[in-house]
N, C-alpha and C positions, 0 to 999 in steps of 0.2 A: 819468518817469525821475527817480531821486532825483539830489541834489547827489552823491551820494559818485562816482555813475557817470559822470555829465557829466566832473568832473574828472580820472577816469581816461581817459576817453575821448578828454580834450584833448592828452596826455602821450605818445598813440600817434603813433609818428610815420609806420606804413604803415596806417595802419586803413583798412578798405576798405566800409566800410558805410556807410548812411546814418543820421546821428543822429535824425530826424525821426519814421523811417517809414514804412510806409504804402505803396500803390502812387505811383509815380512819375508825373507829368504827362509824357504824352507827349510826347518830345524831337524837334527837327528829325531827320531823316535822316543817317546821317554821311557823311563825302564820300572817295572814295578817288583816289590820285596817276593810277592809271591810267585813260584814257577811256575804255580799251577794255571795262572792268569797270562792273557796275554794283548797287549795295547797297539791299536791300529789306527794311523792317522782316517778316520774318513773325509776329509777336504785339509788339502795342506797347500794349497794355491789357489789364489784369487780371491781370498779375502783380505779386509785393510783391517787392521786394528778390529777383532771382533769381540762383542760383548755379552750378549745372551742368545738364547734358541728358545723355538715352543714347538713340537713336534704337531705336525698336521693330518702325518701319516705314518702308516706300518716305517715305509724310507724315506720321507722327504718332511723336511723341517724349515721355518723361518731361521735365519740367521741377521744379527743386529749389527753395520760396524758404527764404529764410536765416534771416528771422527769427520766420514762420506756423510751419513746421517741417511743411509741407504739399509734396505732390508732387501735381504736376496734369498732367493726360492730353492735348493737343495732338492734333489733328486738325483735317487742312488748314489751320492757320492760326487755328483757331477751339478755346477750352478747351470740353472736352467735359466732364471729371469733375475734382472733389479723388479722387486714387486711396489716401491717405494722407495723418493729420495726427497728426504726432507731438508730443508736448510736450515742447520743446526751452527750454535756457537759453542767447538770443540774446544776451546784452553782450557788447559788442567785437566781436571775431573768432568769437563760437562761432556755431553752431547747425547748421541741416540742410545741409553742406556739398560732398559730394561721391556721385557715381553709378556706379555700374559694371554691367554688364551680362556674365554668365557668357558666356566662351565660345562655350558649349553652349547659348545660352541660345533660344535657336527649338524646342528639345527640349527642354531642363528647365526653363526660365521663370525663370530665378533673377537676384536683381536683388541688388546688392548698396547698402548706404548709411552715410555717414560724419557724425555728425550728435554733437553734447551736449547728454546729458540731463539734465532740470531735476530737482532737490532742494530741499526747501524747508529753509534748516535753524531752531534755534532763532533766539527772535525775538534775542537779544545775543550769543550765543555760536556758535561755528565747533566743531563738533566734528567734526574731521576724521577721514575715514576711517571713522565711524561711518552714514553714509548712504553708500549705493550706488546705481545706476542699480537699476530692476528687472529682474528675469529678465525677462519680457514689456515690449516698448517701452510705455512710457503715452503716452496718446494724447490731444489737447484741450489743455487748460491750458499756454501758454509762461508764462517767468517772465524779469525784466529785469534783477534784481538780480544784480549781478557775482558774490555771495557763495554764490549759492543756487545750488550745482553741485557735486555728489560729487567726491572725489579724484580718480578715475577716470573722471571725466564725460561723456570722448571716446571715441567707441564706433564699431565696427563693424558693422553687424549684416543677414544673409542673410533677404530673403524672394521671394515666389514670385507671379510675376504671374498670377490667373485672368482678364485682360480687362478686367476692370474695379475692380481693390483688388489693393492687394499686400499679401500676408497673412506673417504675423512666421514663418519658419520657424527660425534661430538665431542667437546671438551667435558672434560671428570673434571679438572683439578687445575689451578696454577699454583704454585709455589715459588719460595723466593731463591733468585740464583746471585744476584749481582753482591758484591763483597770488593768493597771499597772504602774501608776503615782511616778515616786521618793517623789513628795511636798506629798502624801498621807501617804507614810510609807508601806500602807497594797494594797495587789490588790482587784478588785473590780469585779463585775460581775452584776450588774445591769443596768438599765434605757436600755432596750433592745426593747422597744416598743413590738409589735409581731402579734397586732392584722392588718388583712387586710380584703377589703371588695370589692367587684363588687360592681358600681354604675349603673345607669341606661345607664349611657353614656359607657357602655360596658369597663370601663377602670378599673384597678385594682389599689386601693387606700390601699398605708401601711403607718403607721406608727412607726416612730423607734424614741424613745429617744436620750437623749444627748449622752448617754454613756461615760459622765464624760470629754468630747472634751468640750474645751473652744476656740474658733476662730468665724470666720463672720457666722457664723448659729447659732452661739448663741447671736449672738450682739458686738463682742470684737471684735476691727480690729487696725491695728497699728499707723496709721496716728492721733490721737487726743491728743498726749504728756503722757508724762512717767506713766502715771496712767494705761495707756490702754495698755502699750508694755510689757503686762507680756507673758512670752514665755510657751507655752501650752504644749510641752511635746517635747520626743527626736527623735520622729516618724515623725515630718515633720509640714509644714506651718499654719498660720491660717485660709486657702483659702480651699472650699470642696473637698479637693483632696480625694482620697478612706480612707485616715486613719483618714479623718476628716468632712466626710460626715453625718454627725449627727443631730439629732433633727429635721428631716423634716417630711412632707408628703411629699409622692411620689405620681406620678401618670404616671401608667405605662401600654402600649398595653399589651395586652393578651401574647406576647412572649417576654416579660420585656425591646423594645424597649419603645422609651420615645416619645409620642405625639404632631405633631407638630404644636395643636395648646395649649399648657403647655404655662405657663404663661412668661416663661423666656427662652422658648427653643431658640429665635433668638438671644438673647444675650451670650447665652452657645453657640452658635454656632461659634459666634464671640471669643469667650474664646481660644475655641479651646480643645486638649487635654484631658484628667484625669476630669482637675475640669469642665471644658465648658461641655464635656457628662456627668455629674453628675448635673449641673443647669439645665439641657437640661428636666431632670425630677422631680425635684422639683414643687410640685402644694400649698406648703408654708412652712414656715422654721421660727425658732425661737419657736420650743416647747421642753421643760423639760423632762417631760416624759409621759407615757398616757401606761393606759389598757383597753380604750375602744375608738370606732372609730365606727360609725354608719349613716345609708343613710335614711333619711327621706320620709317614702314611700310616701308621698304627692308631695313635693317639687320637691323631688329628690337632695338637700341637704347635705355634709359633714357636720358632729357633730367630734367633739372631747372631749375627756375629758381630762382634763391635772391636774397632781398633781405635786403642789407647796412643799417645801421641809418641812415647818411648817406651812408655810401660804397660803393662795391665792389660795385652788382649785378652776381650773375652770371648763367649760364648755362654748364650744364656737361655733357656726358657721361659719366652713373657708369657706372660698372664693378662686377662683384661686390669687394667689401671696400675700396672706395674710401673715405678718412678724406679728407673733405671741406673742411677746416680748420679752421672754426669751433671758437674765438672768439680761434685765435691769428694767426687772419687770415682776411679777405677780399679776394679776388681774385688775381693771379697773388704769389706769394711775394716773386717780387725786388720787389715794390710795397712791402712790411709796410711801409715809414718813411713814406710816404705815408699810407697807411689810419692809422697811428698820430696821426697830425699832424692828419689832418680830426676823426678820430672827437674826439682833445681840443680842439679848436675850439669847439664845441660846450658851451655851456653844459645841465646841468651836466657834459656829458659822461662819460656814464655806464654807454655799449654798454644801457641801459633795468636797468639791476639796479647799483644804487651797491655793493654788494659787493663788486664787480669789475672797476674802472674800467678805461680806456683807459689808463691811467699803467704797465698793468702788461702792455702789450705789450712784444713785443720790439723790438728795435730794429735788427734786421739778419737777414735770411734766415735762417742760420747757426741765428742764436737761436731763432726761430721754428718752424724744422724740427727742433729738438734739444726742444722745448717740445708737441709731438705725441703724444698718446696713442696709438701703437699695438699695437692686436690682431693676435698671430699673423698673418700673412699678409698684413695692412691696406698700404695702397698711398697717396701723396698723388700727384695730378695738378695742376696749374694748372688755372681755368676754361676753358672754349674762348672765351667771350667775357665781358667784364663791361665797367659804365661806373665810371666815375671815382669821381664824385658821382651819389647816388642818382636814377635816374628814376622808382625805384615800379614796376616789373613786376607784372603780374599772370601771368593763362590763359598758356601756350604750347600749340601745337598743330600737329601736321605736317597739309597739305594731298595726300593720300593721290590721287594721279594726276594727268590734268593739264585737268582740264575747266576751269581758267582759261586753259590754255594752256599751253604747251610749257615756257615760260620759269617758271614757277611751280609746276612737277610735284613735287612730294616736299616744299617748299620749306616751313623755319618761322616758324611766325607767332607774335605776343609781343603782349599786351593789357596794360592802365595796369589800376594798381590807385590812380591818382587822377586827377581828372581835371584837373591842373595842366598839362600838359603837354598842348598842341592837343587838349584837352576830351575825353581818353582817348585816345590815341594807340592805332597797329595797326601794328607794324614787321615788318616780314620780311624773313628771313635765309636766304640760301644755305648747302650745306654743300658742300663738298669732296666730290671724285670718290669717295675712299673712307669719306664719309659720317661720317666720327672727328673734324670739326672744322670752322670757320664761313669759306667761302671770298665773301671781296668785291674787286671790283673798285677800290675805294677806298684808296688807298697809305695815307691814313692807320689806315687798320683794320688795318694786316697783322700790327702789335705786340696784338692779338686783344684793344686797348684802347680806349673812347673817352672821349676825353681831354678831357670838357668843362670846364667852367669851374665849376658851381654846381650847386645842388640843381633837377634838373628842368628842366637847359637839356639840350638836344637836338647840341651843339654835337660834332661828329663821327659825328654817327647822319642827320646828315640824307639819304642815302642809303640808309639803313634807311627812310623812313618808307614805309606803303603806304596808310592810312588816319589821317582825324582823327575826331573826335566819337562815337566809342563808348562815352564814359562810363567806368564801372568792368570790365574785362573780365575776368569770372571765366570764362571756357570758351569753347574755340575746340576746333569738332570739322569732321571734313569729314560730310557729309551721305551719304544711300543715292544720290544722283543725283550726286555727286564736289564739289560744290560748300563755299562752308567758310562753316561757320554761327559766328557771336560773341554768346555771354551778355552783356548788360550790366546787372549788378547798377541801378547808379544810373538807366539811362534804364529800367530794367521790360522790356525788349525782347529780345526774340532776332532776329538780322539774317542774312540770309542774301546770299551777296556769289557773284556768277556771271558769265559771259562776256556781254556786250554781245550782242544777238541784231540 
């Protein structure tokens, strides 16, 4: 790993990989609040850094790691096959990141994957937008070097499982990976989003972070006087064109056309061009960054989880054309003075792009909501829940019946994307009767805020907690048998957590 990357690498303040390496030395067992439960590594050797799963069968599931850019074939507990090995550029936050599995997929086999592809470029020179990913994924060779990754490096792309190889049927999607800011000094490779999910509505929902763009998907546009006309990079406007299509959910057909009844598809149509087919798929815009994204098996519901940069995680329920607030705030609005005052705390505080400090928050709701980029129709909600001071969320995942039990039927779960906090914490959350918001018995939760004190204290969530020691939890799915399985990138492991027999 060269110097330049280490140093960017230190600068992250949610990075969620290991800088090392490698597969992980098999971790103690983690231990869960209730007795009644009980948590069993199912694979605790011979994965590298792993990041999601799609179950295939009753026992055997896809597994993703992050930085091989391989998916491996799980059965009973034991790796059967590498089914695919992509060549991915792993610095920071990239690489083989997220799984989806069609619908239809017991009848058409179709596997979907969220992953950044590697570029090699010249050995001094960056010449952007001149390298692209390939039409055919390349396969073998990863690469480490923060630099060596096309504009567009974040890809989506459909293949088709014969049993044993998942074979390249098309590309969904590119999006933008490279992050090479002059105002930063260093390049960058995070807020890459990755996770995607099928909804009930048969539509494929991604989500992708900022990726360090400051323009109208973050809330910055140029018409409001000289505070607002700061120029975001040498790549082009602050309007969604491809190199500034950031921070949204998407929601997109099965062959990465964009649905026309999307919240803003008539107005992209009017657009016209680059950025009009890129609002065309927008299903909401204005989020930071997020490693978990999940469908509410009751409701049928988008969840997000979005991590603020010191402060303000949240947790929210979008809605079609929901403006998320980012970057003129995190977490509930009447908070902004708060969020203003930690984020400048912070040395150098800088929200991670000195371009656009924390200085030029606003300073009162009022201001904050008048300071809102909205599209036709766009809507702002408060989160349903967030903490104060940053915990680092990672995976969320709803527990889809009640094979824990009654008291944990539908119920959502939230995984650490560090393991500061009780060596990866597992919290879970009730929702309200009608399933639109986070119901706890704890009076001090009921302002939908917890009010801790400092980075990664626990301090109002201790009735959240349900689990310690899972490490980095990128993916919390339930299982073919109802029970709820947890990724953990850092321990190597996938765990599976069931009723006490």
């Amino acid at each position: 790993m060269s110097s330049r990357v280490r140093s960017v690498l230190a600068l992250l303040p949610l990075v969620i990989l290991l800088s090392g390496g490698g597969p992980a030395a098999q971790a103690p067992l983690p231990t869960l609040s209730d007795p009644n439960l009980t948590v069993r590594a199912v694979i605790s050797s011979g994965l590298d850094q792993p990041t999601s799963m799609a179950f295939i069968g009753a026992n055997e599931f896809l597994v993703l790691e992050k930085a091989t850019g391989r998916v491996k074939h799980v059965i009973n507990g034991a790796l059967a096959q590498i089914v695919l090995d992509l060549s991915v550029n792993n610095a920071s936050e990239r690489g083989l990141l997220g799984i989806a599995l069609h619908p239809q997929f017991t009848a058409n086999r179709l596997v979907y994957l969220y992953w950044t592809c590697a570029a090699v470029h010249g050995p001094t020179t960056f010449q952007i937008g001149a390298v692209t990913c390939p039409a055919t994924p390349a396969t073998g060779v990863d690469v480490t070097e923060i630099v060596d990754v096309p504009l567009l490096g974040n890809r989506i792309d459909r293949f088709v499982w014969d049993g044993t190889a998942l074979r390249f049927d098309r590309n969904i999607i590119n999006l933008r990976s490279f992050q090479h800011d002059p105002t930063n000094n260093v390049p960058r490779g995070n807020h890459n989003g990755g996770v995607i999910r099928f909804a009930g509505d048969g539509k494929l929902y991604v989500i992708f972070g900022d990726n360090g763009r400051r323009g109208e998907m973050q809330n910055i546009f140029d018409d409001r006087g000289s505070a607002f006309a700061v120029p975001d990079d040498a790549f082009g406007g602050p309007g969604p064109d491809n190199a500034h299509f950031t921070g949204v959910i998407l929601r997109l057909n099965d062959d990465g056309s964009a649905p026309s009844d999307n919240p803003f598809f008539s107005f992209g149509a009017g657009i016209q061009g680059e950025v009009g087919a890129n609002v065309q798929k927008i299903f909401a815009y204005g989020a930071r960054n997020s490693f978990g994204l999940a469908v509410d098996p009751v409701s049928g519901d988008v969840w997000d989880q979005q991590n603020g940069d010191d402060s303000f995680d949240e947790l929210n329920r979008v809605t079609a054309g929901s403006n998320l607030g980012w970057i003129q705030m995190m977490g509930p609005i009447g908070r902004v003075a708060e969020f203003k005052a930690i984020e400048r705390s912070f040395a150098p505080g800088d929200l991670q792009q000195l371009r656009w400090p924390p200085s030029l928050l606003a300073d009162t709701p009022e201001q904050a909501r008048l300071r809102l980029f909205m599209l036709p129709g766009a809507h702002y909600d408060d989160p349903e829940f967030s903490w104060k001071w940053a915990i680092a969320p990672a995976a969320i995942g709803f527990l889809r019946g009640n094979a824990l039990g009654a008291e944990y039927a539908n119920d959502l779960f939230v995984g650490a994307s560090r393991t500061t906090l009780l060596d990866g914490y597992l919290l879970r959350l009730d929702l309200s009767s009608d399933r639109r918001s986070i119901a706890s018995s704890d009076a001090r939760l009921t302002d939908t805020v917890a009010d801790n004190t400092a980075k990664f204290d626990i301090g109002e969530s201790e009735s959240l907690r349900f689990g310690a020691g899972f490490g980095v939890g990128t993916d919390i799915q339930t299982g073919p048998n109802g029970n709820l399985f947890v990724v953990s990138l850092s321990n190597g492991a996938v765990y599976e957590i069931s009723r006490r027999q």
